[in-house]
VEXMIPA-511661 format. One line per field, with one value per residue (C-alpha): residue number from 1; x, y, z. Coordinates in steps of 0.001 Angstrom, whole numbers, m for minus. Each point is the difference from the previous one (the first is absolute). Layout:
residues N
n <- c(NUM;...) $
x <- c(X;...) $
y <- c(Y;...) $
z <- c(Z;...) $
end
This chain:
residues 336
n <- c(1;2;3;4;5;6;7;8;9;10;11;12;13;14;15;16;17;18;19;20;21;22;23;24;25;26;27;28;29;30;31;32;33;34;35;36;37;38;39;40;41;42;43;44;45;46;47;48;49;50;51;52;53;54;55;56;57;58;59;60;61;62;63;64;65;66;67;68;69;70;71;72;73;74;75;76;77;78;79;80;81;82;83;84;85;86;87;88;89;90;91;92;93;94;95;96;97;98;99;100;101;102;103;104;105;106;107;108;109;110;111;112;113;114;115;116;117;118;119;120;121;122;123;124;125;126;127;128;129;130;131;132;133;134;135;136;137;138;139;140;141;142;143;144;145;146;147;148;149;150;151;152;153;154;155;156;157;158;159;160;161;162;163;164;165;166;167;168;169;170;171;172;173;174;175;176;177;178;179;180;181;182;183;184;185;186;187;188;189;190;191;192;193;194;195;196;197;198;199;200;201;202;203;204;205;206;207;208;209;210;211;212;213;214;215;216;217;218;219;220;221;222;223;224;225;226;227;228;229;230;231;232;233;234;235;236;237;238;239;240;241;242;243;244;245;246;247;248;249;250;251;252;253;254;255;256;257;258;259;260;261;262;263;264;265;266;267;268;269;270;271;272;273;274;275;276;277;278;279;280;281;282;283;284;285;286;287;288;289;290;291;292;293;294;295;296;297;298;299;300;301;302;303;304;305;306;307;308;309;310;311;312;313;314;315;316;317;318;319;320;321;322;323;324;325;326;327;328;329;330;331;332;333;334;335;336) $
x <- c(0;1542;m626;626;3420;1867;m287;m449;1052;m2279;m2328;m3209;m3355;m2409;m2860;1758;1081;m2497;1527;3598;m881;m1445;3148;2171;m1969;492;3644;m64;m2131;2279;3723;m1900;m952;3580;1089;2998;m1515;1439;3496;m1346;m1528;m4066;m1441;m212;m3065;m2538;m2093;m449;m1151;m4057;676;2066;m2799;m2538;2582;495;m3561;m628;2723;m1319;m3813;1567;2248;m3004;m2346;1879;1556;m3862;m908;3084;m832;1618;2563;1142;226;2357;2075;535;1312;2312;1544;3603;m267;m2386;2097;748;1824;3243;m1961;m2303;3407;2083;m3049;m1267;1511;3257;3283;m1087;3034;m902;550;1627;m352;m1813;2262;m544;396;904;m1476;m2750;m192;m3939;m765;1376;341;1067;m857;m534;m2401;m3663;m920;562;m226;2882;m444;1130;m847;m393;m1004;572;2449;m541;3006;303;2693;m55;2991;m1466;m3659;1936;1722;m3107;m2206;m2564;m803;m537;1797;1823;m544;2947;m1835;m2887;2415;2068;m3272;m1518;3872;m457;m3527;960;2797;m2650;m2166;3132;365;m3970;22;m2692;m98;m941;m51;m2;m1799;1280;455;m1508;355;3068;2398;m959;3697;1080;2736;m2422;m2277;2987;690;m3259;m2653;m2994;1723;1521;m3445;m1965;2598;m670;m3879;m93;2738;m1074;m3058;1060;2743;m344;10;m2185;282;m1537;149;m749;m209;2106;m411;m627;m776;m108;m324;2174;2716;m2068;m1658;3357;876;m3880;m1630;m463;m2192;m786;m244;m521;451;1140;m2691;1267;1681;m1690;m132;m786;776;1581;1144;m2094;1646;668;m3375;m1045;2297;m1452;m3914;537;3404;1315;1125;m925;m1537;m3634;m80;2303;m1995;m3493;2641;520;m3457;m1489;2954;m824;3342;m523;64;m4067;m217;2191;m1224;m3614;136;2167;4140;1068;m677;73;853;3000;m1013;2562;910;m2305;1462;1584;3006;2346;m1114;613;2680;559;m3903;m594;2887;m1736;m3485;1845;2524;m3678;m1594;2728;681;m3962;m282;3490;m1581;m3095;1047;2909;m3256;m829;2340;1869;m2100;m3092;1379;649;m3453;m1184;2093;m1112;m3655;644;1438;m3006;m2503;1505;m1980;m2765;m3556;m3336;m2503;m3752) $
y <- c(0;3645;2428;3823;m296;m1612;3684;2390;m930;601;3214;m856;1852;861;m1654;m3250;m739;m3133;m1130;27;m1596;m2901;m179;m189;m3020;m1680;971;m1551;m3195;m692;209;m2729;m1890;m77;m3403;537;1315;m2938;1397;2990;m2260;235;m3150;m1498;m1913;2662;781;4012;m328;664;2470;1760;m465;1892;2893;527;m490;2825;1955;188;364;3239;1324;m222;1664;2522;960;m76;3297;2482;3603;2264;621;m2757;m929;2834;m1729;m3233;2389;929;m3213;m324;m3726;1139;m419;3172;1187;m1952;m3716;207;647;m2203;m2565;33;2992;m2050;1299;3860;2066;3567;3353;2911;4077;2642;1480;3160;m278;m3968;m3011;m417;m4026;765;m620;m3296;77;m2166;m3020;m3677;m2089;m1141;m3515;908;4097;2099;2508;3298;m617;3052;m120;1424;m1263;48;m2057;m2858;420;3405;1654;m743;1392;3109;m22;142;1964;m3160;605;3313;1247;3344;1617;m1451;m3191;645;1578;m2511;m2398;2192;m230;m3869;39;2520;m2480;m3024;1901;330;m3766;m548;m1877;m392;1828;m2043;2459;m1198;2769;m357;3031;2242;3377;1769;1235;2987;1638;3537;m1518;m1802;3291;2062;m2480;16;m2764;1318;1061;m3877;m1589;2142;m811;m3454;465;1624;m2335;m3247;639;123;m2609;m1794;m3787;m2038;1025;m2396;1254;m1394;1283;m3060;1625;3852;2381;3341;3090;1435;m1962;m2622;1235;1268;m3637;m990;1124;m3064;m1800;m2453;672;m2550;m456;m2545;m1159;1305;2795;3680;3274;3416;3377;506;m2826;79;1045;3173;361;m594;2957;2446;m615;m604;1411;m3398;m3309;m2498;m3594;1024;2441;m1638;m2821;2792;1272;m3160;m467;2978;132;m3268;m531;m4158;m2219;m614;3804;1126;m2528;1036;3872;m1338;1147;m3145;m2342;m3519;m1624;m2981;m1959;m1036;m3329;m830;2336;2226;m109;484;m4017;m1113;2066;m2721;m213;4249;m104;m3036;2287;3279;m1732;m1332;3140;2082;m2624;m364;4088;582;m2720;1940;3573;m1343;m543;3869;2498;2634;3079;m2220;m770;3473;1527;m3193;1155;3877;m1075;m2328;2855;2004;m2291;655;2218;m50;m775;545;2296;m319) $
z <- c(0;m1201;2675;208;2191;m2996;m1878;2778;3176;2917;m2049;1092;m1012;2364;m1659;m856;3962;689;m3574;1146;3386;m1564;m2291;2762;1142;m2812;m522;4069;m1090;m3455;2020;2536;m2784;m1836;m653;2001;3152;2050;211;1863;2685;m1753;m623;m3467;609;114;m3284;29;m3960;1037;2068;m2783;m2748;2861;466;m3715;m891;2566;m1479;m3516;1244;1983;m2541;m2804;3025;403;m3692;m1285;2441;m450;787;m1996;2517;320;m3584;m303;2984;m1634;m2947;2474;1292;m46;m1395;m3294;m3231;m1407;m3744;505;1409;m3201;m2196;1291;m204;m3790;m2003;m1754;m1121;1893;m590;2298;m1264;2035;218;m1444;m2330;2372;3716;1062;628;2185;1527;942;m3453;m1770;m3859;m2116;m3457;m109;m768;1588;m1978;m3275;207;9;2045;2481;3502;2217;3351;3281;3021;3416;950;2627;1961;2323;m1227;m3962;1415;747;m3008;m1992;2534;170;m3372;m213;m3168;m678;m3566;m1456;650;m2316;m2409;m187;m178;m3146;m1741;m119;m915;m2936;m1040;494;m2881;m2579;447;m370;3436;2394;3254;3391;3171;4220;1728;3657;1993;2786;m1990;m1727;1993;1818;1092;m1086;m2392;m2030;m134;m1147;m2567;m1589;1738;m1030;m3621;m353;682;m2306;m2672;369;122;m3198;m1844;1015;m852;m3839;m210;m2734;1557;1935;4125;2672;3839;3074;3336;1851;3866;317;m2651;1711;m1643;m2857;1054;m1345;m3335;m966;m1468;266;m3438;m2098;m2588;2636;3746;3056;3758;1681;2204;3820;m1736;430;m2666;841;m94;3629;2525;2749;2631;m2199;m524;3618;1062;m2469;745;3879;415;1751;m1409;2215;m725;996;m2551;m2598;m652;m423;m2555;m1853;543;m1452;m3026;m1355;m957;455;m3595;m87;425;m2793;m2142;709;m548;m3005;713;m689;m2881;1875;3747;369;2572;2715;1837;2844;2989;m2523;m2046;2473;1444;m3567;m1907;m3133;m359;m172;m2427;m2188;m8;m1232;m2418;m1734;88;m1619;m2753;m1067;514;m2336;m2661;38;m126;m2866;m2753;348;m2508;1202;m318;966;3360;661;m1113;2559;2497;m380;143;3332;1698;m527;887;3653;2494;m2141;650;m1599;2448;362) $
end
């Protein structure tokens, strides 16, 4: 049995506590049940094998229970766990021969936003996607995947050079918000994501996104407009995290009034999909994909190599006039 403490340790979530006590009974109940339990003085007679089968039948009838009613808050916390694959996982797990780009021809490089070709089945393609990093000292090095402007520039150079080629796009959407510092407002935040807004949306290739954990803000649009948008199914999408939006409306972030919020934002997967941001929902691993890594990756690999097929049939300047009339579609509704 795979259980959280393999990829993160001890992180618990609040909600998930009577889960990870009856885990620990199990992981209790298996080491009494391993073969070679007689050399530590337990006795090799006893049959623990029914009791097991109860514990994990509970375990499963739990996990579904409680994965089936996620508020909107904490939806957006299991888009937050440490253990979730992020940019890198799905790379390293189906995108072949990926050979990453570096810079922005302007400023530097920015390592909160990964770039770089290879190939998804049988697609060529450039990946882009943002970084949050694993290991503390590569969080900080990529502000937890909040990119600088040189990020997005450097993720609109390889885009531009995906075009010349006639390659597909495929884009990870994974971050809290662009990055907020002075520096990055000096060097033109604002400026670099409305640059990308306005080129992406008429490149000359096929572009499939998906929002893989959190898709806040313009940090997340800036390498978000596509022919073909989805969400992973515990991921969330809005226009402001909600803790920022929590301190605005009631001047304090706090859980009470984070999760009214996440509530009220509908940034969840069923609510984009119903007021009609995104174009389709992934659906994760029982427990989300941070219990089953390999079978989150299997789902997305699918989705972008049936989505890249399909977009491939449409010409150039038909994809884009597609594209143009998607976008507009947004925020709009018909009155009485």
């Amino acid at each position: 049995m795979t259980t959280l403490s393999e990829y993160t340790g001890n992180y618990e979530l609040e909600f998930e506590r009577p889960l990870l006590a009856l885990e620990r009974q199990i992981n209790e109940l298996e080491a009494q049940a391993d073969p070679d339990r007689s050399a530590v003085g337990l006795d090799p007679t006893v049959d623990f094998s029914a009791d097991l089968r109860k514990l994990r039948q509970s375990h499963t009838a739990m996990l579904k229970k409680i994965y089936k009613n996620l508020n909107a808050w904490h939806t957006v916390q299991v888009a937050r766990h440490p253990g979730r694959p992020q940019t890198s996982d799905y790379i390293d797990a189906f995108v072949k021969d990926f050979t990453e780009l570096h810079g922005d021809r302007h400023f530097g490089d920015d390592p909160a936003i990964i770039a770089g070709f290879g190939r998804i089945g049988p697609h060529k393609c450039l990946v882009v996607g943002h970084h949050k990093g694993k290991t503390v000292k590569d969080k900080i090095a990529c502000h937890f995947g909040c990119a600088h402007p040189e990020g997005y520039r450097k993720a609109l150079r390889c885009m531009k050079l995906a075009e010349k080629f006639g390659l597909p796009i495929v884009t990870f959407v994974d971050t809290p918000g662009a990055y907020p510092g002075i520096g990055s407002e000096e060097r033109g935040q604002a400026e670099a994501i409305a640059v990308n807004l306005r080129e992406m949306s008429r490149l000359k290739v096929p572009i499939v996104s998906v929002v893989i954990g959190e898709g806040g803000s313009g940090g997340a649009i800036g390498i978000g407009v596509a022919d073909k948008l989805a969400m992973l199914q515990y991921s969330w999408y809005s226009v402001i995290s909600p803790e920022g939006c929590a301190a605005i409306l009631w001047k304090t972030a706090n859980p009470e009034n984070n999760a009214k919020a996440a509530e009220a934002m509908k940034v969840t997967a069923q609510d984009n999909l119903k007021i009609g941001t995104i174009d389709e929902i992934l659906e994760e691993p029982l427990g989300a994909a941070h219990r089953r890594p390999s079978a989150a990756c299997d789902q997305l690999e699918k989705f972008i190599i049936q989505s890249l097929r399909e977009l491939k049939r449409f010409k150039p300047e038909n994809l884009v006039k597609k594209r143009y009339d998607r976008l507009r579609l947004l925020g709009s509704y018909l009155g009485d």
